[in-house]
Structures are given as structure tokens and as C-alpha cells.
N, C-alpha and C positions, 0 to 999 in steps of 0.2 A: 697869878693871871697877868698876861700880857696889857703893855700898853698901848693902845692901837697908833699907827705911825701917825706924826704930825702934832702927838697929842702932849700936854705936858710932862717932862718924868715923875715928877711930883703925883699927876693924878692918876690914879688907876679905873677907865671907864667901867661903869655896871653890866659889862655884857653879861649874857648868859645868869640874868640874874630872874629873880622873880618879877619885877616888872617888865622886862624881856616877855615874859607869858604873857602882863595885863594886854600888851600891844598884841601878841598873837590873837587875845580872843578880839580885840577890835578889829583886825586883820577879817579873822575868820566872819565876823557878821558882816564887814563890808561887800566882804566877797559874796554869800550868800545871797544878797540883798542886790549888788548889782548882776552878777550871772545868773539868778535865779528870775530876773525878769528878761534878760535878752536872751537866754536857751532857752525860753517857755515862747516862743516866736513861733516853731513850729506846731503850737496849738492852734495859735490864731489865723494860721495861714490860709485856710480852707474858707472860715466865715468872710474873713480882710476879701480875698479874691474872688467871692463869688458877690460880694455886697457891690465891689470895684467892677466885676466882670473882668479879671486882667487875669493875665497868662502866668504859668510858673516862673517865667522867668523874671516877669516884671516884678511879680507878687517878692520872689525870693529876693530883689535887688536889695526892700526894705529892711531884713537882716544883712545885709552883704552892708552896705551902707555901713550900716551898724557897728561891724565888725571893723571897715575899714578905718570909721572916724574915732573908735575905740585904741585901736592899737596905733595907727598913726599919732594921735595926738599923745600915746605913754610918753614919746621920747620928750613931750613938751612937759607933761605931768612927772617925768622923772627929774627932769631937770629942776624944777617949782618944789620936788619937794626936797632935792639934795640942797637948795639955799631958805625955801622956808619952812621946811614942818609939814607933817600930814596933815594938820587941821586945818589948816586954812584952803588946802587942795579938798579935803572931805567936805567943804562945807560948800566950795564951786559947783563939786560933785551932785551935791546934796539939790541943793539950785537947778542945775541944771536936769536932772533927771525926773525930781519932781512934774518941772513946767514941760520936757517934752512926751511926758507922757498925757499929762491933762489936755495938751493940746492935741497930739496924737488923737484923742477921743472925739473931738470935734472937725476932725477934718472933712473933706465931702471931694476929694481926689487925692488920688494913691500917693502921684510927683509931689502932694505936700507932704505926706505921710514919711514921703523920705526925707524931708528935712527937718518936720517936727521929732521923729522916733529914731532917726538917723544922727541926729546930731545931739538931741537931749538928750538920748540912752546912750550914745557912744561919749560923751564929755563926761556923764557919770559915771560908765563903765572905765574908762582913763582916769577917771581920778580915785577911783575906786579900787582898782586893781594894783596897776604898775608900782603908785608909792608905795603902800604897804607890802608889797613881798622885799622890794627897795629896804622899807624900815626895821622889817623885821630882819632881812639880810645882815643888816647893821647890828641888831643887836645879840646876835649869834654866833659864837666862833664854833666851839666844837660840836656843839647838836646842831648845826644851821639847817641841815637835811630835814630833821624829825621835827625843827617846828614852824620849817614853810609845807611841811606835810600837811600839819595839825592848821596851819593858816589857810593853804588852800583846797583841803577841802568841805572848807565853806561854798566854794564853788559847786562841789561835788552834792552835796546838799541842797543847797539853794534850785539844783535845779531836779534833784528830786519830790522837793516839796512845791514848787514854783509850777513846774508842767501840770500835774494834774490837778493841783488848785484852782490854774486855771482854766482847765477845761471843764471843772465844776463849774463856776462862777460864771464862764461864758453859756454854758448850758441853761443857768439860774437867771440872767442878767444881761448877757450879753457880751461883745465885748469892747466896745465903747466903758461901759460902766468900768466894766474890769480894769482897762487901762488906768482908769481914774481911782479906782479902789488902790493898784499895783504903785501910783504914780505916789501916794499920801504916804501911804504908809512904808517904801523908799528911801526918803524926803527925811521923815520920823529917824530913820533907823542909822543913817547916815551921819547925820548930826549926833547922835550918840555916840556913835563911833568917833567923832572928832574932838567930843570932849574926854575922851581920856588917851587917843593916840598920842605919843610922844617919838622924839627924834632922839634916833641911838647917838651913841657916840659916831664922831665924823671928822677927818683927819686932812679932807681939803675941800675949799668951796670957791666959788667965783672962779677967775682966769685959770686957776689950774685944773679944774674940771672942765673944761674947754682944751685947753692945750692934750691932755690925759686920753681924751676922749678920741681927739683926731690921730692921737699917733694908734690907737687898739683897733680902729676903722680900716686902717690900710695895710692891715697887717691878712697874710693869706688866711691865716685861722681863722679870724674872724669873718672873714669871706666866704668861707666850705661853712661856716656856724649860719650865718646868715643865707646861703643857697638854704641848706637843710632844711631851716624854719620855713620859709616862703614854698619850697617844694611840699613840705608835709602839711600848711596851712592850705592848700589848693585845695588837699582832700578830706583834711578834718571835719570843714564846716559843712560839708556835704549832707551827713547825716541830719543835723541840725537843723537842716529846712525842711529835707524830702523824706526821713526816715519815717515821720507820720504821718504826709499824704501819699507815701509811697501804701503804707498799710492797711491806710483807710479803703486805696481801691483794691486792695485784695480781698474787700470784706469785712474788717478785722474793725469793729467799732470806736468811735471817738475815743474812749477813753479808754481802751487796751492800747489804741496806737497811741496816744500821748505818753502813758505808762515807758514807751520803749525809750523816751527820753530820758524820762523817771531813771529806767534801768543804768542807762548809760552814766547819770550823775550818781548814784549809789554805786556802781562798780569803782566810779574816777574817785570815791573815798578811798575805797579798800587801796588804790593804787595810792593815794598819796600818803597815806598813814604808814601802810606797808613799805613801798619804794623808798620811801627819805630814810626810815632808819638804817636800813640795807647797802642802801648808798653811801652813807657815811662809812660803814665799814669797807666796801666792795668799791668804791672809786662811785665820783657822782655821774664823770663820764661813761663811763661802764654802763650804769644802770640806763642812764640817757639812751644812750643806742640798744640797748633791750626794749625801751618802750617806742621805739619808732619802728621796730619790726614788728611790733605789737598793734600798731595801727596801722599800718602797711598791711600787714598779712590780714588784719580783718576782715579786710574787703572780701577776701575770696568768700567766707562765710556767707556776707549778704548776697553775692554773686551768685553762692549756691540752690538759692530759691527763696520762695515767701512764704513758706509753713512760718508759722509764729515761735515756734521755739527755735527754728530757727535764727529768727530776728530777733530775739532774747540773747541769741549765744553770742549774736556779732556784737549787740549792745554792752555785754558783760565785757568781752574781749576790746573791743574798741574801747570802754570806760576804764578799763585797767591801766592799757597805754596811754589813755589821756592824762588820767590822772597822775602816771607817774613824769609825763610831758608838761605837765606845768606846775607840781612840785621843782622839779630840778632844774627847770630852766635857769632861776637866778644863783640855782648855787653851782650850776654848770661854768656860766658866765663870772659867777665869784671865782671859782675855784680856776678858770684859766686866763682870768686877767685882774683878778685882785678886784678889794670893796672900797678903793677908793671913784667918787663919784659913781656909785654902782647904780644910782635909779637911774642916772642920762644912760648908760650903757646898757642897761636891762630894755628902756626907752627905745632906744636906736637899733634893737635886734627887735626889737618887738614890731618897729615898723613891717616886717617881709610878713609878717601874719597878718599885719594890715592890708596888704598886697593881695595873700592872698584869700583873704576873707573876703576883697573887694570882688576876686577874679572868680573865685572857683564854685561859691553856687548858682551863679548868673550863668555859670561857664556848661553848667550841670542841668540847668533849665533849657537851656538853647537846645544841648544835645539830644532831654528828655523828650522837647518839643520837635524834633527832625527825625529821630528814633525810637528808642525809648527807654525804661530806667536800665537794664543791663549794661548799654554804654556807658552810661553813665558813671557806671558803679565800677565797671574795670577801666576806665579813666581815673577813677579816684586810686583803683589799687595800684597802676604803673606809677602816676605821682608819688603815693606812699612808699614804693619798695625804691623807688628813685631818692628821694629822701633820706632813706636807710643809706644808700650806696655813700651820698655826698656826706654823711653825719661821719661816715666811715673813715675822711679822709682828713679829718679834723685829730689833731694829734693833742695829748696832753702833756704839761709843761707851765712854764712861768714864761710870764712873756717879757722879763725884764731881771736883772741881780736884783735888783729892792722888791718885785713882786718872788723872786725866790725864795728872800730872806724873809720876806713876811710869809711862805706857805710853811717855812723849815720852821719858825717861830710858832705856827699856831697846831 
């Protein structure tokens, strides 16, 4: 087994070893635990906005919010854990997502809502996500694929057990309570996760992950890698607000429309379990731009009407794509620029999803509200197959002799 660059020759790091997995299932419950309460957003949306009286668009900002302070802040959460460790990021996480959701429950105007659930579920979502696909990236050379598969989807999970638990709960209780039931028990689960994350092996820290970072930014790859994200994040989050109030006025009851959420994180398993290993063999690029056609071309599905199995098919097809979209992001980003300081760099792309998670269901509400969802929805598919186009022009390679000799190495 290789020794990772920087590191002593003497030591040989434990990648790929058995504790490599313990950190995977810490991964895996973090994830669950913070995507399982921001993709369950689209439960709440209907009670939040009719209690508020505010429009789709205002209503949707509060996941937009969400999403934007989530992935904007990765690039600060990657950076926090490439010099100190998951734990101490899990445990900011753990803090903050707690207190914004309890407060979240006592709000009495929406504009607080967005900074109580906006910023307290977006700093736990950041510290919840970014470092641990980061850590476990670290501690995987040759299975890296199969076990941020196995990492994220806890995502894929989380929000299949998360959406219609809470749309039990909000039907039993409310959703005030719920928030606060979602906010405890979060808090709980987070802080476990940080007593047994650890940091893989790691080959530079401080100034040279600053220096490393800025030369892979201005590089054109990195620029077509970063359009792509921010174009296909326009349309992703789309569903995530409006797939269940989209359902509900077709008739289709609370809790079969929440289900389509449901659906969507059960398909994004099958896709990250499935995709990572496949990738490893088949190129992680490869696989990448198979699952951005895969959510691009979804659209046309839900474009094609509102029978319910319908919106079942687009759910399955869209959660395939998803899930193999945020399995392989960090081994995308490993594989064409190397894992040194890899959470700033996973951090720093992840901001264009921030972008457009701030833009594109606010973006989708306006339209729904001037027109109605059809634009909507083929606004989302142009973004998505535009996405495809730009993923297209991103070449694979090393972006340096020493990130050569470390890809010919591993």
C-alpha cells in the first residue's frame, strides 16, 4: 500500500482499512440526519404558507436560504476540517442545527424563519455534509467510489424516512412541534457521529492548501466543472420545494405527495450504491456525466403530466441521477485534481450549488406565480440538458506531473 505524498516514508497511512468503514457509517448517519430534515421542507411547505399566508415564492425562499447557506458555507467547513478534524466541525454542526430549528418553531413571521431555519439548518447542513465526504475521500484510495456511495446515501435515506415522518407528525402535532421533535433529536445524532469521526491520513495543511487551491481555481477545467454544478443546481432543487405542492393540487393527498419525496431519496440510494462501484471501474467522469443526463432528461417526465405514476417515474429517474450526482462529486473532483486539501476544493465547487439553490426555486416560484408549473418545469429541463452540454467540455487528466504521478501510483 502506498504512501500518501507528504507523509513520512517510514509510515504507511491506514487507508482503505477497517476503520476507513467506522468513519463511513459516521458519514452515513450525519448525512441522513442533516438531508433528512432540509429535503423534508417540502412537507412543510403548505402548513409554513398558509399559517404565514405568503406566496410560493416567498414560502420556497426558506429552503433556497437553506440550501444557499449550506453549500456556500462547505467551502468554510472544508477548509475547518482539512486543519482540524470532523469533530469539532460535527459538533458546531450539531449546535447549530439543534438551536435553528427550535427557534424555527417559535417564529410568528416567515423573514425570521429565514434566518432562524435558513442559517441553523444550513451551518448544520455544512458541517454535516462537505467534511465527511472530504474525510472519507481521505481515507480511500482504491474503493473511494463504493464507499462515498455507501456514505452518501444516508442522504438518500434520510430523506426517505424524514418526508413522511414528517408529514405524520405535522398531521399528529403540528409543525411547530415537529420542528422541535426534528431539532433534538439532530443535535443527539450529530454529536455521535463526532465521537467516533476521525481524520484520514493528510499530506498538506495551512499555506499550502491555500496556495494548491488557488492555482486548481483558475484552471478552465475547473471552470466547465463549476458552470456544470451551478447550471444543474438551478434545476435540481426544483423538485424539492414544488414536487409536493405541485401534487397536492392535482388532488393527490398529503401524504402520497410527500411520499414522491420519499421516492426520490430511495431511488438516490439505489444510484449511489450502484454508481460508485461502476465508476470505479468505468471512470468516475464517465459515470458523472451519465447522471447529469439522468436529471436533465427527467424533466421531460414530469413535463409530461400529473397522473401519479407518472410523478413516481420522474421521482425514480430523477433520484438515480441524484444520487449518482453526489456520490461522485468528491471523487470526480479527487480524480481530476488530486486529495490534497480535498475538503477546501470539494468546499469551493460546492459553492455554484449554493448559487444555485439560492436562485432556482425562488426562480421557479415567480414563474409558477406569472404562469404556471409547466414553465416551470421546462425551465428546469433546459438548465438541466445545458448542464449536460457544459459537464461535456470538462476533460479528464491530471492537472499537474506530481498529481500524475500520484494518479499512476494509486
Amino acid at each position: 500500500m502506498r504512501s500518501l505524498p507528504g507523509s513520512s516514508p517510514d509510515v504507511t497511512p491506514a487507508v482503505d482499512s477497517i476503520h476507513g468503514w467506522v468513519v463511513v457509517g459516521a458519514a452515513f448517519a450525519s448525512m441522513f440526519t442533516v438531508f433528512g430534515v432540509a429535503y423534508s421542507f417540502g412537507v412543510f411547505f403548505e402548513p409554513m404558507a398558509e399559517e404565514f399566508r405568503s406566496s410560493p415564492g416567498a414560502t420556497s425562499a426558506v429552503f433556497s436560504i437553506t440550501a444557499f447557506t449550506y453549500f456556500l458555507l462547505g467551502s468554510v467547513s472544508g477548509v475547518a476540517v482539512d486543519r482540524y478534524g470532523p469533530r469539532r466541525v460535527l459538533l458546531v454542526g450539531a449546535a447549530a442545527m439543534g438551536a435553528g430549528l427550535v427557534l424555527t418553531s417559535r417564529v410568528q413571521a416567515l423573514w425570521v424563519g429565514y434566518l432562524t431555519y435558513g442559517i441553523g439548518v444550513g451551518v448544520g447542513v455544512a458541517c454535516g455534509y462537505v467534511p465527511m465526504v472530504a474525510t472519507v475521500s481521505g481515507w480511500f484510495d482504491h474503493r473511494r467510489g463504493a464507499a462515498l456511495g455507501v456514505a452518501v446515501s444516508g442522504i438518500g435515506l434520510g430523506t426517505v424516512t424524514a418526508a413522511p415522518l414528517a408529514a405524520v407528525l405535522i398531521d399528529r402535532y403540528g409543525w411547530r412541534t415537529t420542528y422541535v421533535i426534528f431539532g433534538i433529536v439532530s443535535s443527539l445524532v450529530l454529536v455521535g457521529c463526532a465521537a467516533i469521526a476521525t481524520s484520514p491520513p493528510r499530506s498538506t495543511t495551512g499555506d499550502a492548501e491555500v496556495v494548491r487551491l488557488g492555482s486548481v481555481v483558475r484552471t478552465t477545467r475547473f471552470r466547465m466543472l463549476y458552470l456544470s454544478t451551478l447550471l444543474l443546481s438551478l434545476a435540481l432543487f426544483v423538485p424539492f420545494v414544488f414536487l409536493t405542492p405541485f401534487a397536492e393540487e392535482r388532488g393527490i393527498g398529503e401524504v402520497g405527495a410527500a411520499v414522491l419525496v420519499a421516492v426520490i431519496g430511495g431511488a438516490s440510494i439505489a444510484g449511489r450504491l450502484v454508481i460508485g462501484p461502476i465508476a470505479d471501474r468505468v471512470g468516475h467522469l464517465v459515470a458523472f456525466r451519465v447522471c447529469y443526463l439522468l436529471i436533465g432528461a427527467s424533466f421531460t417526465i414530469w413535463l409530461a403530466g400529473d397522473a401519479y405514476a407518472l410523478l413516481v417515474g420522474f421521482a425514480i429517474v430523477l433520484g438515480v441521477g441524484y444520487g449518482g450526482f453526489v456520490a461522485l462529486s468528491p471523487a470526480v473532483i479527487a480524480e481530476l485534481f488530486g486529495t490534497d486539501g480535498l475538503g477546501a476544493l470539494i468546499g469551493v465547487t460546492y459553492t455554484a450549488a449554493a448559487f444555485g439553490g439560492l436562485i432556482g426555486p425562488p426562480l421557479a416560484g415567480v414563474v409558477i406565480d406569472a404562469t404556471s408549473y409547466p414553465w416551470a418545469i421546462g425551465t428546469s429541463l433546459v438548465l438541466g440538458l445545458a448542464s449536460s452540454a457544459a459537464l461535456a467540455a470538462v476533460r479528464d487528466g491530471a492537472t499537474s506531473p506530481d498529481d500524475r504521478r500520484r494518479r499512476v501510483a494509486r
